[in-house]
C-alpha atoms as an extended CHARMM CRD file, in Angstrom:
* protein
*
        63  EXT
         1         1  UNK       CA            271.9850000000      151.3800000000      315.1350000000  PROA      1               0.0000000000
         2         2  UNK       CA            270.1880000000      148.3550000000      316.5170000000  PROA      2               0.0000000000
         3         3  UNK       CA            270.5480000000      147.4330000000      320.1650000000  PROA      3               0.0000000000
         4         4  UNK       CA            269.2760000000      143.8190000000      320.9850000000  PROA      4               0.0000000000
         5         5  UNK       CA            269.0420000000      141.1460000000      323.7880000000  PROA      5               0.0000000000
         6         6  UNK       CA            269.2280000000      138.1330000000      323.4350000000  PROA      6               0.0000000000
         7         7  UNK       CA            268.9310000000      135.7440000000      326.5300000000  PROA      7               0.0000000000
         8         8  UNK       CA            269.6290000000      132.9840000000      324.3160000000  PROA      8               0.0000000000
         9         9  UNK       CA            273.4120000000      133.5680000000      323.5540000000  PROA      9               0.0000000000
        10        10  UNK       CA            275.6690000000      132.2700000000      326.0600000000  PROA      10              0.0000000000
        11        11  UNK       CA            278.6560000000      130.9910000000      324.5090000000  PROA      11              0.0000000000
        12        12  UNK       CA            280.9990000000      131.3120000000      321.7660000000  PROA      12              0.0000000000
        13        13  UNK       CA            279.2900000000      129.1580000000      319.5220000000  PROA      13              0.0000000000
        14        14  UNK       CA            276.1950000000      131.1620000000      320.3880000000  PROA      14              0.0000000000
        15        15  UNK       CA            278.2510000000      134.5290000000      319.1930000000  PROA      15              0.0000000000
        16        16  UNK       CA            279.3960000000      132.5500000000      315.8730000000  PROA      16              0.0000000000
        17        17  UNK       CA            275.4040000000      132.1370000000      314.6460000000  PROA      17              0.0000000000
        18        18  UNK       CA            274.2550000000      134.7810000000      315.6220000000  PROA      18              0.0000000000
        19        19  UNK       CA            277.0020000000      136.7240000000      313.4980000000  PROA      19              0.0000000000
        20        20  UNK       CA            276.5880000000      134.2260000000      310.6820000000  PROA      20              0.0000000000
        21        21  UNK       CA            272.7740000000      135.3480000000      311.0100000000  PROA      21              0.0000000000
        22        22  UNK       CA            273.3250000000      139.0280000000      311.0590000000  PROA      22              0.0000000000
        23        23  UNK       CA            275.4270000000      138.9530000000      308.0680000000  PROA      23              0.0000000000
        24        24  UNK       CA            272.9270000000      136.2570000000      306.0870000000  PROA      24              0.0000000000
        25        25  UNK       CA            270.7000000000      139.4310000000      306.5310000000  PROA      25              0.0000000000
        26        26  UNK       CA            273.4720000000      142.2860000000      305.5450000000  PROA      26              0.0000000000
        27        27  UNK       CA            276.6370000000      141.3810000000      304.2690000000  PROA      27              0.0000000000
        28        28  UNK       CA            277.6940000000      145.1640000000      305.1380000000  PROA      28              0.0000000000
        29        29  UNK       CA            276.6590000000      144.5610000000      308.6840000000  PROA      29              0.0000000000
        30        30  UNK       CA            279.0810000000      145.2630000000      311.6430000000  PROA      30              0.0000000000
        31        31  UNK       CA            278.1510000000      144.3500000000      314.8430000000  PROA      31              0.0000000000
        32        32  UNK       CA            279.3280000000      144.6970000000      318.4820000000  PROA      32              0.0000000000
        33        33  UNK       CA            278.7760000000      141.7090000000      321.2840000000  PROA      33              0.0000000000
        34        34  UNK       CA            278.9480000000      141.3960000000      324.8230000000  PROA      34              0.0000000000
        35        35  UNK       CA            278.1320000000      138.2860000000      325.6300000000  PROA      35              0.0000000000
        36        36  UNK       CA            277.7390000000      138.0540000000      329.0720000000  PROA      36              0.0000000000
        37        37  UNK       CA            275.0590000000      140.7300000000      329.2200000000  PROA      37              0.0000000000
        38        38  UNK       CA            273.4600000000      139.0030000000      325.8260000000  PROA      38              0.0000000000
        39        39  UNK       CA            273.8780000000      142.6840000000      324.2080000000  PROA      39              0.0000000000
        40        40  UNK       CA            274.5280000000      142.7180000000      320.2230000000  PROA      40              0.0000000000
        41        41  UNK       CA            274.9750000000      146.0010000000      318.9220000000  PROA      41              0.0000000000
        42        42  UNK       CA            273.5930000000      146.2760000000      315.0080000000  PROA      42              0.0000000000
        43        43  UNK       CA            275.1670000000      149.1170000000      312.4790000000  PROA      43              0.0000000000
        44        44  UNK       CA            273.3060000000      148.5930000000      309.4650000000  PROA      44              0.0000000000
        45        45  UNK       CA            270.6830000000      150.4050000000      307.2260000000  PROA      45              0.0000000000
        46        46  UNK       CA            268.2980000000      147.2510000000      307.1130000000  PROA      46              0.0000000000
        47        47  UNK       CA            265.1650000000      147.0510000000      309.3020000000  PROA      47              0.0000000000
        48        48  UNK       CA            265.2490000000      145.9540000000      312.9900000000  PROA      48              0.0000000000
        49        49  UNK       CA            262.3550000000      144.0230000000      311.8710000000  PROA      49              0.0000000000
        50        50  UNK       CA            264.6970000000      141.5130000000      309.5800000000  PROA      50              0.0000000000
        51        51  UNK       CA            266.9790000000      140.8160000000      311.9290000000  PROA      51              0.0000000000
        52        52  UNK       CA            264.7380000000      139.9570000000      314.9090000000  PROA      52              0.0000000000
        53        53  UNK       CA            263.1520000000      137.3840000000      312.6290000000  PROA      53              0.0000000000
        54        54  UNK       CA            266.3610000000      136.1160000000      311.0150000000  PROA      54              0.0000000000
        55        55  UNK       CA            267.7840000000      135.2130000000      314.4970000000  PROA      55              0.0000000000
        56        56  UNK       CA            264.3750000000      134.4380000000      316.1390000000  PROA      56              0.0000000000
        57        57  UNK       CA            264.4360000000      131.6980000000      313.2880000000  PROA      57              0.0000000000
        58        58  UNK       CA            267.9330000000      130.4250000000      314.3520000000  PROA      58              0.0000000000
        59        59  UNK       CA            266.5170000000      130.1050000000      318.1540000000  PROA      59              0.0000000000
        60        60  UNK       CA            267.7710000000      133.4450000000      318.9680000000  PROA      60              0.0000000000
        61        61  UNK       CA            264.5490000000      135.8670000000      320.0130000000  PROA      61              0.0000000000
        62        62  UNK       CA            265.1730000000      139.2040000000      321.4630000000  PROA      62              0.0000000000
        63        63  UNK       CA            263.7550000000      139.8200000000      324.7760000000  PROA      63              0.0000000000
């Protein structure tokens, strides 16, 4: 499980690429939002380390 922030996301379209992210990075992926604490919740069995450069890339940087 991978717990993130990220400040960046604030709207829907925000929630859109950053799941279209996640799942570039695992297909298998699931993940959980709340966006109006910018919390995405990660299930999957690839390093944090992927995904906090995958969506760092797309403007998306965990705080």
């Amino acid at each position: 499980m991978i717990e993130l922030t990220l400040p960046t996301m604030t709207c829907g379209h925000c929630v859109r690429s950053v799941t279209e992210t996640v799942q570039r990075v695992d297909a298998a992926a699931t993940l959980k939002i709340d966006l109006p604490t910018h919390h995405v919740v990660i299930d999957s069995q690839q390093p944090t380390d992927r995904f906090v450069a995958a969506l760092t890339e797309e403007g998306y940087a965990p705080a």
